[in-house]
Every structure is written in C-alpha cells, then in structure tokens.
NUDREN-379392 format. One record per residue (C-alpha): x, y, z. Coordinates in steps of 0.1 Angstrom, whole numbers, plus 2048, in hexadecimal, padded with zeros to 3 digits. Layout:
N
XYZ/...
END
This chain:
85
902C6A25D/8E5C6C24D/8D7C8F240/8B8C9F22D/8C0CBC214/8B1CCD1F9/8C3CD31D6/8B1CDE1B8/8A4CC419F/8B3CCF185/8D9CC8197/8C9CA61A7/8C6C99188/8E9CA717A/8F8C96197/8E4C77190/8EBC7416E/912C7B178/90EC61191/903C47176/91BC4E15D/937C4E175/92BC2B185/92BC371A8/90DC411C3/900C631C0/90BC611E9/931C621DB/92BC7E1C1/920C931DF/937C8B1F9/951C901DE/942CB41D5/940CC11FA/966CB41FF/972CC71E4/960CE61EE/96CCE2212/98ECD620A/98ECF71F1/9A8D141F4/98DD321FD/98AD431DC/99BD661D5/989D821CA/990D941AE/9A5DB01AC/9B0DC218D/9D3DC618A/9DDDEF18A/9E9DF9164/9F4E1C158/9F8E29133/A09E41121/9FEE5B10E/9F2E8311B/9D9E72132/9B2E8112B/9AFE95112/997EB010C/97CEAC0F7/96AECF0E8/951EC00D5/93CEA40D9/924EA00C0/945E990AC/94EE7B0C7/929E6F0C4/92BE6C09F/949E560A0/93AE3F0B6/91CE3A0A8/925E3E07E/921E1607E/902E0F090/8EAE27075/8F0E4508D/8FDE65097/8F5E660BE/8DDE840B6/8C5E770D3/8E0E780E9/8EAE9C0E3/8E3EAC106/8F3ECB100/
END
C-alpha cells in the first residue's frame, strides 16, 4: 500500500543516512521501525519502589538561620535573603 506522511527533516535525513550505511531502502528502515513499535510490549510506567529508614523520623529544627548557614557556607553565602522570619 502506498502512503503519504510527514516526518521531520531532521529524522528523514537520519533515516536516510541509516538507510545508506546499512545498504538497504529507506522503505525497509521504516517498515522495520513501525514493526518494532507495534510488535513492542506496551511500556510500564514508572513507579518508585516504597523504602523506609531508620532513625527518630523528622526531627525538629528550632533554628533556621543555623540550617541556612550550612547549606549555603560553600556557595559565598549565608541564606540571609532567604530569612523570612
């Protein structure tokens, strides 16, 4: 069956390219690319797996300005412009 599609050029000429190193017609690169994506197990989603740690858990933290000084002592700051109170 004959077809008319649009791809961008930028993958035409990938495919060409392919096509001529490979030594086939660019008709078999693209049957071969829609068989493979048909022929595909749907892909999964991603789920991330549950974890737990040990430890106390969330820990109060009474002062800030303490917490912002330790994050930013190696980037030539003290997180005074984040201090919101």
């Amino acid at each position: 069956m004959k077809t008319t599609v649009e791809i961008p050029d930028a993958l035409f000429r990938r495919a060409k390219k392919y096509s001529a190193e490979k030594g086939v017609p660019l008709r078999s690169v693209i049957e071969e690319g829609l068989r493979r994506v048909l022929e595909s197990p749907a892909q999964r989603s991603f789920r991330l797996k549950p974890f737990g740690f040990r430890g106390r858990g969330a820990v109060s933290v009474a002062d800030w300005s303490r917490v912002r000084e330790l994050i930013y002592e190696d980037r030539g700051g003290k997180g005074e412009l984040l201090d919101r109170g």
